[in-house]
C-alpha positions in Angstrom: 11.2 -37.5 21.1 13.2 -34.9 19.7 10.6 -32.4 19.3 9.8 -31.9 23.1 12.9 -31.1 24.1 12.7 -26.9 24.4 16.8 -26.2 23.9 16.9 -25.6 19.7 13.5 -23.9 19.8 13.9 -21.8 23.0 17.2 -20.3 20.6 15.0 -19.9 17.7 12.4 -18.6 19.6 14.5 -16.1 20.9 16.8 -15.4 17.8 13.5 -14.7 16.1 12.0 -12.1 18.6 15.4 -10.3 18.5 15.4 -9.5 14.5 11.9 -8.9 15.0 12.5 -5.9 17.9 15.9 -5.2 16.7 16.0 -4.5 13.3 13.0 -4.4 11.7 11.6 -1.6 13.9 14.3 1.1 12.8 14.1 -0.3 9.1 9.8 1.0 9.4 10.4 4.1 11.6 12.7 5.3 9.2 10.2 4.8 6.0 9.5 8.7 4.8 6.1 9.1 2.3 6.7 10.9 -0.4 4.1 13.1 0.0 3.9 15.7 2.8 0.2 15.8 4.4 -1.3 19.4 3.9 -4.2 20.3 5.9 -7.1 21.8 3.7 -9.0 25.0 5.3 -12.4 24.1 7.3 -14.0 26.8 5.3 -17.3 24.7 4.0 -17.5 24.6 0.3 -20.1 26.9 -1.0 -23.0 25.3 -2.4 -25.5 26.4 -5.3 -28.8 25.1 -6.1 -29.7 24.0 -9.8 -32.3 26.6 -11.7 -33.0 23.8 -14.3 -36.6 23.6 -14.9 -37.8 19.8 -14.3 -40.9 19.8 -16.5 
């Protein structure tokens, strides 16, 4: 039984997990979003109660 014998897929096993930390790590590290993040101020907005009558 071909399957059971671990040679071919121990390689592609192994082949596999090398692209996978080799080169696709750099290729995500080196994505860059196009927007910078700006932190806001922690200054609370200010708030104002409605004067509409509810009658």
């Amino acid at each position: 039984m071909p399957q059971l014998d671990p040679a071919p897929w121990f390689a592609t096993l192994l082949l596999s997990w090398l692209v996978f930390l080799t080169i696709i790590p750099p290729k995500i590290m080196s994505h860059q979003f196009p927007n910078e993040f700006s932190p806001q101020g922690t200054k609370k907005p200010q708030t104002e109660s409605w004067t509409w009558p509810w009658y």
